[in-house]
BAFI-362075 format. One record per residue (C-alpha): residue number from 1; x, y, z. Coordinates in steps of 0.1 Angstrom, whole numbers, plus 5000, padded with zeros to 4 digits. Layout:
N
SITE  num    px    py    pz
SITE  NUM     X     Y     Z
...
This chain:
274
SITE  num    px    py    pz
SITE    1  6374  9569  3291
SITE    2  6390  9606  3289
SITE    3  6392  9628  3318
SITE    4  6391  9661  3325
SITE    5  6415  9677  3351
SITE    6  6406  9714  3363
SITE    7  6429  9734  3378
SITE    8  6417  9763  3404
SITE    9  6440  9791  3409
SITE   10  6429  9794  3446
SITE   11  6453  9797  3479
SITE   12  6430  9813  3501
SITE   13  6420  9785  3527
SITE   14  6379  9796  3530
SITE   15  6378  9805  3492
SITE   16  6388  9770  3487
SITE   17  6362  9755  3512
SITE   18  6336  9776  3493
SITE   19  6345  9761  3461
SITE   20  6349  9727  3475
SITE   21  6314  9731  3485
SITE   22  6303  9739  3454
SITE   23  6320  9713  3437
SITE   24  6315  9684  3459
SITE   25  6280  9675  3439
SITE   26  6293  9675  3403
SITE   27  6309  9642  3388
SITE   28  6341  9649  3403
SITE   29  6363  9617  3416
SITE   30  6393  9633  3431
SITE   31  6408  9664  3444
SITE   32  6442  9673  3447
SITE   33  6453  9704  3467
SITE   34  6485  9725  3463
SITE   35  6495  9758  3479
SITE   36  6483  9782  3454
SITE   37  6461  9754  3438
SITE   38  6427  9730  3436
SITE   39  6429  9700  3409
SITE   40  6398  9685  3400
SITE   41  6388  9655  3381
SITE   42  6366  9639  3363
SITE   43  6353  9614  3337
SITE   44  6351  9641  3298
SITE   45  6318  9657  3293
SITE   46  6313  9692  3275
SITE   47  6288  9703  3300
SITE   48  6307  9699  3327
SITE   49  6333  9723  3316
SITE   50  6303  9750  3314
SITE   51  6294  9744  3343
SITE   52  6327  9743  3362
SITE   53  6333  9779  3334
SITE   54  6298  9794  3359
SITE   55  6312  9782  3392
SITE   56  6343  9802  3385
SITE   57  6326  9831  3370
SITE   58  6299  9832  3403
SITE   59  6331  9830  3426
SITE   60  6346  9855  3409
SITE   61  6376  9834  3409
SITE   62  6405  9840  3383
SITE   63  6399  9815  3352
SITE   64  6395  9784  3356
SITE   65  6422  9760  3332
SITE   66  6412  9723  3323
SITE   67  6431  9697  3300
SITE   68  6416  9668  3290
SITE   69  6436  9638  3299
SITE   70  6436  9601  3280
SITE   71  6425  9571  3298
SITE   72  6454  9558  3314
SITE   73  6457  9532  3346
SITE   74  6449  9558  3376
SITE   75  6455  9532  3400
SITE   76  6493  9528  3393
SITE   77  6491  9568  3385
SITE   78  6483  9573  3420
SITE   79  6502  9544  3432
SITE   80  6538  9560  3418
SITE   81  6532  9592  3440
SITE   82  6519  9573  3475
SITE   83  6550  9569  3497
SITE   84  6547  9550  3532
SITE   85  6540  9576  3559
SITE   86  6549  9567  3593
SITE   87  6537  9590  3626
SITE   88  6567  9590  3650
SITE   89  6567  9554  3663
SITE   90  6533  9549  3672
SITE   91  6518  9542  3633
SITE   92  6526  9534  3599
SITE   93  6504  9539  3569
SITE   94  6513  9522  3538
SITE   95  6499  9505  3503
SITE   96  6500  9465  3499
SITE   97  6527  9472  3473
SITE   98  6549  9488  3498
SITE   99  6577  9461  3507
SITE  100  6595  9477  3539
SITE  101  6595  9464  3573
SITE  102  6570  9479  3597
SITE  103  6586  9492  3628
SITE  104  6553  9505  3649
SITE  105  6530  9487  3669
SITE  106  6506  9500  3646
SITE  107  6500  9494  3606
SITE  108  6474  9502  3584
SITE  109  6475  9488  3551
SITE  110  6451  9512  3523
SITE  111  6450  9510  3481
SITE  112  6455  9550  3472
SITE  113  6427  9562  3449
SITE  114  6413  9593  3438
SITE  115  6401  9600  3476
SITE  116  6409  9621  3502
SITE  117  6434  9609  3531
SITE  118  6466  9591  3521
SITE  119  6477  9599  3561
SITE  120  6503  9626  3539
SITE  121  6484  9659  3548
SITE  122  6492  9673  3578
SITE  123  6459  9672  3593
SITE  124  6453  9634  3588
SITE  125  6491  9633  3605
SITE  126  6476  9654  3632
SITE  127  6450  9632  3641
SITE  128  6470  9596  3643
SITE  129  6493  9615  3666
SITE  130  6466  9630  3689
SITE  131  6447  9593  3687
SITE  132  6473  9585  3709
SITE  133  6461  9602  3743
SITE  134  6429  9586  3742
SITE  135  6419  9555  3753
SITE  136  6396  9534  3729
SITE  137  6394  9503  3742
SITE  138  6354  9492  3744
SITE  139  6345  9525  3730
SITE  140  6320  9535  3703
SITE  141  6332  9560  3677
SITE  142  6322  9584  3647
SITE  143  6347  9589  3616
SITE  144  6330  9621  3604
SITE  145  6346  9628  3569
SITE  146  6366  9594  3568
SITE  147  6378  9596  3532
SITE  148  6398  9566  3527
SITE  149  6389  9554  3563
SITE  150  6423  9558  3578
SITE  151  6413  9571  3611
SITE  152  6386  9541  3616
SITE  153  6405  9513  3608
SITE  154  6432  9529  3633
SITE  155  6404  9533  3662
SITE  156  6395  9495  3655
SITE  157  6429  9490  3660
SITE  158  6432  9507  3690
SITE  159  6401  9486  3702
SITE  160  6365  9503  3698
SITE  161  6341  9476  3700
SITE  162  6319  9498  3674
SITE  163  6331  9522  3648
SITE  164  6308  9544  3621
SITE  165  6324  9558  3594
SITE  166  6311  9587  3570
SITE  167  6315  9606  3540
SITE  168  6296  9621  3510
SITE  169  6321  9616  3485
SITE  170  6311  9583  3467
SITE  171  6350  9578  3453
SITE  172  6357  9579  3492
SITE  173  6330  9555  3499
SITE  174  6339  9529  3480
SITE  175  6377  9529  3486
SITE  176  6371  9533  3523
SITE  177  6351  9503  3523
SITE  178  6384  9484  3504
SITE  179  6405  9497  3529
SITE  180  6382  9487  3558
SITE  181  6380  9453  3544
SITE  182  6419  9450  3537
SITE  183  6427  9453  3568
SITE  184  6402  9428  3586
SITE  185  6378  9444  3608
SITE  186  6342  9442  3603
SITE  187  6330  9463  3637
SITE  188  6339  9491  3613
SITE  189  6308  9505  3589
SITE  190  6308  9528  3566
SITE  191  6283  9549  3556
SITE  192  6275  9572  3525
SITE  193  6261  9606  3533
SITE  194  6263  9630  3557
SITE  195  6265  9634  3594
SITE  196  6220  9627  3591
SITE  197  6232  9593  3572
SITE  198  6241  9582  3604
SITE  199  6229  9556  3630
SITE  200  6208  9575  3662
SITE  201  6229  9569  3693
SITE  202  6261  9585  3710
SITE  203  6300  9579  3707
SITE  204  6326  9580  3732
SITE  205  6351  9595  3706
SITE  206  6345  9614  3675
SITE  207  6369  9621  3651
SITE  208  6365  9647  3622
SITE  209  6388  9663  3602
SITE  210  6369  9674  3577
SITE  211  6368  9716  3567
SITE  212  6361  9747  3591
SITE  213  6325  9751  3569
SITE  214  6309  9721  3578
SITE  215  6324  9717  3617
SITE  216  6305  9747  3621
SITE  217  6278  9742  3603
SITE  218  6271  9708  3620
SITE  219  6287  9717  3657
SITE  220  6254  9713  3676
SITE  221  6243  9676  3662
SITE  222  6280  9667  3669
SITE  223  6275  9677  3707
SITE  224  6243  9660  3708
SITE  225  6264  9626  3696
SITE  226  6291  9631  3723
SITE  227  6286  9611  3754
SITE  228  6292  9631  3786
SITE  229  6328  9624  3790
SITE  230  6338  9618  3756
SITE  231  6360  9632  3733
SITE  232  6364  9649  3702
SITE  233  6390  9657  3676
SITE  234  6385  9684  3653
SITE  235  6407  9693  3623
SITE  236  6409  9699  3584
SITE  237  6413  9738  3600
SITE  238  6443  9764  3600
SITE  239  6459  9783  3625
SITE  240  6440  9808  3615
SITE  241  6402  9790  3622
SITE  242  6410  9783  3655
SITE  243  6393  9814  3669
SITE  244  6359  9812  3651
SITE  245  6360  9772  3658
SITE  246  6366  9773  3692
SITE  247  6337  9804  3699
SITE  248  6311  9777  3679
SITE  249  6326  9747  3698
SITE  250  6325  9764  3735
SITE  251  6289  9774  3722
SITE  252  6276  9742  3714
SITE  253  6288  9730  3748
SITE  254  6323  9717  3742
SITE  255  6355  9726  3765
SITE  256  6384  9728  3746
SITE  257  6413  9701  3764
SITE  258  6440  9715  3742
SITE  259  6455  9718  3701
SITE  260  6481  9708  3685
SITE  261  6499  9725  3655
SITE  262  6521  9715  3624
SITE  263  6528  9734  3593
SITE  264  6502  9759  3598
SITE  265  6475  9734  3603
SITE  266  6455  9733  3637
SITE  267  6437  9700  3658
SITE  268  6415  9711  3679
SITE  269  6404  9685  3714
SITE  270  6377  9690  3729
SITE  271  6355  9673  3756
SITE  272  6320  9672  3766
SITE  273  6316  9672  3808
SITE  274  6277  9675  3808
């Protein structure tokens, strides 16, 4: 099967939510961002390309460019641009076809697809590192935007008796669910769907790096799945979010426990002491 690859001249960080947003519910099965762009792709279809042609014209966005791309093998595509990432000496994240020797106390083993979190973006980077200063041991979490599951399998790791994993993205899903089972631990379930896809009941940690759009849009049913005492990790958000984040957080309830930066990228902590 052909595909198509889109190719959104877009470097403002909320235009590119918005047309993530818009996006997310079209036959897309990756994304890849750059600085000053958004790739797209998906299986060939001529009315997808009109449609993708409205979005850009609605947005007002500059135009859109697309090339249609042979079938080829995406896995080993994918595969030839997925290094090891390793997050200071606490965690290693590499593919099964990775042979190095793993020098952390921590590995997670994941088969790179067309999904979101490889552990290379900043923000996923951000979150191993803060996982760190939290104890999970017995605890019940919430993966809220898992992508490939990186962050779950880690808190399993870490030992949480109970870990839920979402996203809406079906590529995600479905490699998620590889990765979980890859690496052996079956206390972690994922889900397909939003943050209403998920089981009633609280979590001791949540952990959701996912965009500045939809932490705000769903920052009261995330407080109302924080135990009192419990944590949560916010990022997906730049330096520049932190202000309007942390006036809906502190809203909602939350107290922020501090942030962490890197590369113009923000993590936010927060706890919950009602």
């Amino acid at each position: 099967m052909d595909y198509l690859r889109f190719s959104f001249p877009v470097s403002d960080r909320q235009h590119r939510e918005v047309l993530l947003a818009s996006l997310i519910d079209l036959d897309f099965e990756g994304f890849e961002e750059e600085d000053a762009f958004l790739h797209a792709y998906a299986p060939y279809s001529e009315s997808l390309i009109e449609t993708v042609s409205r979005i850009g014209q609605d947005q007002d966005a500059h135009p859109v460019q697309y090339e249609r791309i042979p079938d080829q093998n995406w896995n080993a595509r994918w595969e030839s641009g997925f290094a090891p990432v390793v997050v200071g000496d606490f965690c290693t994240v590499r593919a099964g076809f990775h042979d190095m020797v793993v020098a952390t106390p921590y590995e997670i083993i994941i088969t790179p697809k067309m999904s979101f979190g490889t552990g290379h973006h900043d923000t996923t980077r951000l979150m191993i590192a803060q996982m760190q200063q939290v104890s999970f041991h017995g605890k019940k979490v919430l993966d809220f935007g898992a992508g490939t599951g990186i962050l779950a399998i880690l808190a399993a790791k870490l030992g949480a008796t109970t870990v839920h994993a979402v996203d809406n993205d079906i590529w995600a899903y479905e490699n998620a669910q590889e990765n979980i089972a890859a690496n052996g631990y079956a206390n972690v379930t994922m889900v397909h769907g939003t943050l209403d896809a998920i089981p009633s009941g609280t979590y001791n940690v949540i952990l959701a790096n996912i965009n500045r759009h939809i932490l705000l849009e769903t920052m009261p049913a995330l407080y109302q799945k924080l135990v009192s005492g419990g944590r949560i990790f916010m990022s997906g958000l730049l330096l520049e979010d932190m202000d309007i984040v942390c006036e809906a957080a502190t809203g909602a309830g939350f107290v922020l426990r501090e942030h962490q930066a890197g590369n113009n990228w923000l993590l936010l902590d927060f706890g919950k002491t009602i």
